[in-house]
C-alpha positions in Angstrom: 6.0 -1.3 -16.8 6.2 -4.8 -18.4 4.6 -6.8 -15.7 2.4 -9.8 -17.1 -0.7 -10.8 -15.5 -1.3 -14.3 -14.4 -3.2 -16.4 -16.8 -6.5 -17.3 -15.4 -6.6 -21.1 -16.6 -5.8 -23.1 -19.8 -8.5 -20.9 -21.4 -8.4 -17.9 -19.6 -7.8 -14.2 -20.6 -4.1 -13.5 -20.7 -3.1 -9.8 -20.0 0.2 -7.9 -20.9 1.3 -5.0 -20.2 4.0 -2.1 -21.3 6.0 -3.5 -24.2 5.0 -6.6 -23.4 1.7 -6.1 -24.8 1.2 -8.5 -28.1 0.1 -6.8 -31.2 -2.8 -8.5 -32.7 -1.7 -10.9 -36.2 -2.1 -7.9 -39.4 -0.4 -4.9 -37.2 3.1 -3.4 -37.0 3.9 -0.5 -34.9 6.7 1.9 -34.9 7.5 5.4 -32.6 10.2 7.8 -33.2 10.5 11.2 -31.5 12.5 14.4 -30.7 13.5 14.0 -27.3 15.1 17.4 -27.4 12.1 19.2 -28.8 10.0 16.8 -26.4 7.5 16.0 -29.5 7.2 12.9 -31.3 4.3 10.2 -33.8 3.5 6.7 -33.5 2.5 4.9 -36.3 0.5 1.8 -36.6 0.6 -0.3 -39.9 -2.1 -2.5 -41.5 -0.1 -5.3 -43.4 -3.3 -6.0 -45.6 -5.9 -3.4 -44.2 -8.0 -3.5 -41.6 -11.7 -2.1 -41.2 -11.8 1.5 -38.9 -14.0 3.3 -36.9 -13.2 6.0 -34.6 -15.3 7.9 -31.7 -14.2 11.7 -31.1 -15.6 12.7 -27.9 -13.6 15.8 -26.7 -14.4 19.3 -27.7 -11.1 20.4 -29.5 -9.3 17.6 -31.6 -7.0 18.0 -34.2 -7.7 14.7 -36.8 -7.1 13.2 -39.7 -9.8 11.5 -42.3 -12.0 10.4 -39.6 -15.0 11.3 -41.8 -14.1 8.7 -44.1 -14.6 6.0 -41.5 -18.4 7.1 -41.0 -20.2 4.1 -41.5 -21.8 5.6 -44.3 -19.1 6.6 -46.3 -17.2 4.4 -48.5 -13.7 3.6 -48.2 -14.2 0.7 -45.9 -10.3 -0.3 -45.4 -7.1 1.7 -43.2 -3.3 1.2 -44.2 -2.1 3.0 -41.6 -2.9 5.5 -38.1 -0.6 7.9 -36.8 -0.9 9.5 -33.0 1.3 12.8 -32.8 2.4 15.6 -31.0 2.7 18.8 -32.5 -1.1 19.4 -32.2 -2.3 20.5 -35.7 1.0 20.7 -37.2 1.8 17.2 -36.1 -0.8 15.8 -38.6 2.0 16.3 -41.6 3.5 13.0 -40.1 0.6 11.0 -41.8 2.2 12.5 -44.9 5.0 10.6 -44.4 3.1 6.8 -43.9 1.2 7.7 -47.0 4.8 7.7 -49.1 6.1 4.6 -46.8 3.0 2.8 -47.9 3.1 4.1 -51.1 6.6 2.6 -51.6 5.6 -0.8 -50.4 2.3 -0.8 -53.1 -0.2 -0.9 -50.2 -2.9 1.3 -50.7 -6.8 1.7 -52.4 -5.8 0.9 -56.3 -7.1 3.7 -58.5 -6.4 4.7 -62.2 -3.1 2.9 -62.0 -1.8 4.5 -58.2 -2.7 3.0 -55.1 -3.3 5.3 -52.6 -2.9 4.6 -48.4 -5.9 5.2 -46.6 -4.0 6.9 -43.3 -5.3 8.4 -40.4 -5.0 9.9 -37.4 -4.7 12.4 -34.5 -2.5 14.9 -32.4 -1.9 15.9 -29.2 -1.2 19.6 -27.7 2.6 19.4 -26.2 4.0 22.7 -28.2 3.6 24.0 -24.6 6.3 21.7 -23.1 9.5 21.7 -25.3 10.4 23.3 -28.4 7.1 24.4 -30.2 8.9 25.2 -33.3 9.5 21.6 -34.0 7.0 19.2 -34.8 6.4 15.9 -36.6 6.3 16.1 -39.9 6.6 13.7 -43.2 10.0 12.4 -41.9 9.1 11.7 -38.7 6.2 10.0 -39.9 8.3 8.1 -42.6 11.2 7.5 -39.9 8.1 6.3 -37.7 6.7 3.3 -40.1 10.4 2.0 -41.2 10.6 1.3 -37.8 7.6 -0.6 -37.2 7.8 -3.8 -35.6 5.3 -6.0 -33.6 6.1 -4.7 -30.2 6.1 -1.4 -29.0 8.2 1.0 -26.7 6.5 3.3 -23.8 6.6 5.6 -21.6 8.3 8.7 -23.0 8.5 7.5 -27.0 6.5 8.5 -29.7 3.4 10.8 -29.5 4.1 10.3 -25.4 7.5 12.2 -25.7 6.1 15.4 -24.5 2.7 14.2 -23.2 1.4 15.5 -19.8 -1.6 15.1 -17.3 -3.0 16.9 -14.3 -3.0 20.6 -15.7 -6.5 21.5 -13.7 -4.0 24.1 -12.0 -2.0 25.1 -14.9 1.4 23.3 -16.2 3.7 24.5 -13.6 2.0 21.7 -11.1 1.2 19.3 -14.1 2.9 15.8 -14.3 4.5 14.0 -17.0 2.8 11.6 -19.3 3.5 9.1 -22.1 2.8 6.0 -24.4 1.0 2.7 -22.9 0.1 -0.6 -24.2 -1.6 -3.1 -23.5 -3.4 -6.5 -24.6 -5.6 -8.8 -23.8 -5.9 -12.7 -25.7 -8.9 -14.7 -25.2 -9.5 -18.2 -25.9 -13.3 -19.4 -26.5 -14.6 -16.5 -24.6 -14.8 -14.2 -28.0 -17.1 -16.7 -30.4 -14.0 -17.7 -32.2 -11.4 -19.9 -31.2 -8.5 -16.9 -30.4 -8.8 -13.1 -30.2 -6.7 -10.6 -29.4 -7.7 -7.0 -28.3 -5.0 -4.7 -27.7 -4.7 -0.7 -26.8 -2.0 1.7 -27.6 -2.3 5.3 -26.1 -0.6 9.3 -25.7 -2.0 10.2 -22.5 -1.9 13.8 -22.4 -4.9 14.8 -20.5 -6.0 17.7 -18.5 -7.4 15.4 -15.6 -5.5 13.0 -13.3 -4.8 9.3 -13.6 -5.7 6.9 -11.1 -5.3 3.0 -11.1 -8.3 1.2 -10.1 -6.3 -1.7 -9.2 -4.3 0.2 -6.5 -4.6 0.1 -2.8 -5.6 4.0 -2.7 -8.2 3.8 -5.9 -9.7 7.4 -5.2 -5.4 8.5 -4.9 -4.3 9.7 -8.2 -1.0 8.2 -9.7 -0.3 11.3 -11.6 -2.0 14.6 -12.0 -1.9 17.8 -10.4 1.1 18.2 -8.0 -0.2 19.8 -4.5 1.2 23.9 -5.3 3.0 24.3 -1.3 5.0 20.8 -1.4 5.7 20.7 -5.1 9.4 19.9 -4.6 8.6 16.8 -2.3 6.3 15.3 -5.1 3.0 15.3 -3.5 -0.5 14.9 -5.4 -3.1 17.7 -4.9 -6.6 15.7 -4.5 -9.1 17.7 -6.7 -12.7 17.7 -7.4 -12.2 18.3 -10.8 -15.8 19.1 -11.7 -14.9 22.8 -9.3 -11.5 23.1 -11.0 -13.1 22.7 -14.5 -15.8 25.5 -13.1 -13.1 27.5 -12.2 -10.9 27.4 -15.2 -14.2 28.2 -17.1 -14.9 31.5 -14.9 -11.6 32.4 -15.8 -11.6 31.9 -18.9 -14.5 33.9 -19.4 -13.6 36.8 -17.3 -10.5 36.6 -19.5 -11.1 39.0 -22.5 -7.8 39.5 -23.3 -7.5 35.6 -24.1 -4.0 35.7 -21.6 -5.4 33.6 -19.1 -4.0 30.4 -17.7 -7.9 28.6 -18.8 -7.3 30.1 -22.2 -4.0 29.2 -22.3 -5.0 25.2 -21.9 -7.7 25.8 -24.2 -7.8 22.4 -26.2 -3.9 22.0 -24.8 -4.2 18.8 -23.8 -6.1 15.2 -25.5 -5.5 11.3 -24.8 -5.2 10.0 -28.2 -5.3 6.0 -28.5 -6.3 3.1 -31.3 -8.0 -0.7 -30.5 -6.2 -2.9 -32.3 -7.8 -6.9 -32.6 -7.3 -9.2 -35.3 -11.3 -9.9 -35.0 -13.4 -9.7 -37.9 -15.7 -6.9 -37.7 -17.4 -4.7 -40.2 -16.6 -1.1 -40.6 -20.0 -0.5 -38.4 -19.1 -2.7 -35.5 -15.6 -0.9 -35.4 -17.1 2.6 -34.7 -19.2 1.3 -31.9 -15.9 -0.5 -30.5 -14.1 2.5 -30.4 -17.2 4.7 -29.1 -17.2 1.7 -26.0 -13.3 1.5 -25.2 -13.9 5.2 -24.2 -15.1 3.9 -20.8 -11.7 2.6 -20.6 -10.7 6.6 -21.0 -13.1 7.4 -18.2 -12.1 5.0 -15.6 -8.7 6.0 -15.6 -9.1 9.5 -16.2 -10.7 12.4 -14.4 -12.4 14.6 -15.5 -12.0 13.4 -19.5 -13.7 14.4 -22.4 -13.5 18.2 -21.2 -13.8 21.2 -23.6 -10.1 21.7 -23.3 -9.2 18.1 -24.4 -9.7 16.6 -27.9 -10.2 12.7 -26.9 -10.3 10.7 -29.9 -9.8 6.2 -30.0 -9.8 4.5 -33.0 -10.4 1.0 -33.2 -8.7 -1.4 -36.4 -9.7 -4.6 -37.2 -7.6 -6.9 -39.3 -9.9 -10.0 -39.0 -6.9 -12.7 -39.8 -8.6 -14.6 -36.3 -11.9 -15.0 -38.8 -15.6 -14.5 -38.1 -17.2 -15.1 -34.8 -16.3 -12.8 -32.8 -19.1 -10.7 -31.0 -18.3 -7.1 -30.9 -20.0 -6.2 -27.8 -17.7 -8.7 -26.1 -14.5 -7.1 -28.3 -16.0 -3.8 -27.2 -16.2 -4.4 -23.5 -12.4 -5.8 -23.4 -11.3 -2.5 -25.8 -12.8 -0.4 -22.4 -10.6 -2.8 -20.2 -7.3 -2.7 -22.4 -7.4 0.9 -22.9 -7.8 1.5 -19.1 -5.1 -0.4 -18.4 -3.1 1.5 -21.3 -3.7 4.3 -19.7 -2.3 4.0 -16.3 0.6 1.7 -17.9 1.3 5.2 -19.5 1.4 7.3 -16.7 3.5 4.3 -15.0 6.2 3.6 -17.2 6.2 8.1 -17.8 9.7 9.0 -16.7 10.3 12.3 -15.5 11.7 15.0 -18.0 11.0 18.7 -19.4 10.8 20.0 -15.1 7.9 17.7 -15.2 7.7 14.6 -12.3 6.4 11.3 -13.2 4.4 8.5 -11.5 7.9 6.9 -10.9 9.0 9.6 -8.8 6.2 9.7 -6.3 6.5 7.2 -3.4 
């Protein structure tokens, strides 16, 4: 999905979509994947560093060095983020951008080496391809050589083997992906340009719906209705009575064989804020902790026990001081809403899995 919204004035807020979305001046981005395996990383690069913050709000994620971007603590700069499959296993691909970045000299200078400040998260698809094979240090490597400042979506990069709707298991799940999105505002920000942009694996247990559609309370993608699976139609779901019922199950289910321990922390929508705003290593955190609303209008139910939700936001602050977060923060929420059900749009279907794209 590339479609570019109308501009809303001279000055007004400028939307794009898909790979159309702009990456904000200080980022490159790059995705590589095993389409085979259905597994794959993207990897986001800070030219000169960026401040981070993160905001982890589901109950099983699989993450790399968020501590050190605790307000508190004191590396206060991020070379590089990596999103992967391959849950746990799939954070070796940060490995990887730590050598890349290594090899370029960009890194925290200490006793004569410079080490990259990289982080990251996964995303459970071991269920959907090959499980043997997950990103590692050369995916990760092959990932940041191939950086650029545009991105790919849909089934690329920690979307390769990304799915949603699994409230009934996988056999009526859908596919997912990669989404992007940005949004450039002039004079609206405190500075004179800003740019907020949103990259994210949607791989969720819940559905995805599209506020902007004509059937807002229809999902786009999600569970697939069990008696007309072949003819593509969407089961409607409460989802708060499917979550009780996957946790009765999983609770009568000593054994640990059942389908709700099966998708026990096998899912996780995974995404960064990116902006070239300047904000402190503070005002990133609660940026990320607000484009989560983005997360929660696009996805239900999110932030379950069985997905491991985690946004980062970077700030590379080449647009200068000004900015106000809470504005930054409340266009993060929009981006990374719109991210998400560009995702599940431009998902194509693969792996016995339908996609958006296939339901009409």
């Amino acid at each position: 999905m590339t479609d570019v919204a109308p501009q809303r004035g001279a000055a007004g807020p400028l939307v794009r979509l898909g790979c159309d979305a702009q990456m904000p001046e200080g980022f490159v981005i790059g995705s590589t994947q095993d389409v085979k395996a259905a597994t794959g990383c993207t990897v986001v690069l800070c030219e000169k560093g960026a401040a981070g913050g993160v905001s982890v709000l589901g109950a099983a994620p699989a993450t790399r060095e968020t501590d050190l971007l605790r307000p508190e603590n004191a590396v206060d700069v991020v070379h590089g983020l990596v999103l992967s499959g391959g849950s746990a296993y799939g954070l070796d691909a940060a490995s990887g951008v730590m050598a890349f970045l290594e090899e370029k000299g960009r890194g925290v200078s200490f006793s004569g080496m410079t080490v990259p400040i990289v982080v990251g998260a996964s995303l459970f698809d071991l269920n959907v391809g090959d499980g043997s094979v997950r990103p590692d240090a050369a995916m990760g490597y092959a990932a940041a050589q191939a950086a650029a400042t545009t991105t790919a979506v849909g089934n690329v990069g920690a979307g390769c083997g990304a799915s949603v709707g699994k409230l009934l298991g996988p056999a009526m799940s859908m596919k997912g992906g990669l989404g992007a999105a940005s949004i450039t505002l002039s004079g609206v920000a405190g500075t004179d340009t800003v740019t907020v942009s949103a990259v994210v694996a949607v791989n969720a247990l819940g559905c995805i719906y599209d506020r902007a559609a004509h059937l807002p309370n229809q999902p786009i993608a999600g569970v697939l209705d069990p008696s007309q699976r072949t003819h593509g139609r969407l089961h409607v779901l409460d989802g708060l009575q499917a979550i009780m019922r996957l946790a009765a199950t999983s609770a009568a289910d000593e054994d640990g064989a059942g389908s709700a321990n099966a998708m026990l922390g096998a899912n996780t929508t995974i995404g960064c804020i990116l902006t070239d705003a300047r904000l402190a290593k503070t005002q990133a955190a609660r940026v990320s902790v607000m484009a989560h609303d983005g997360l929660a209008r696009a996805i239900d139910p999110v932030h379950t026990g069985f997905d491991g939700d985690a946004v980062f936001c970077l700030a590379s602050g080449s647009a200068g001081e000004g900015a106000q977060p809470d504005v930054i923060g409340a266009f993060a929420a929009l981006v990374m809403e719109l991210a998400v059900v560009n995702a599940a749009r431009a998902a194509q279907s693969a792996y016995g899995l339908l996609a958006a794209s296939d339901l009409v």
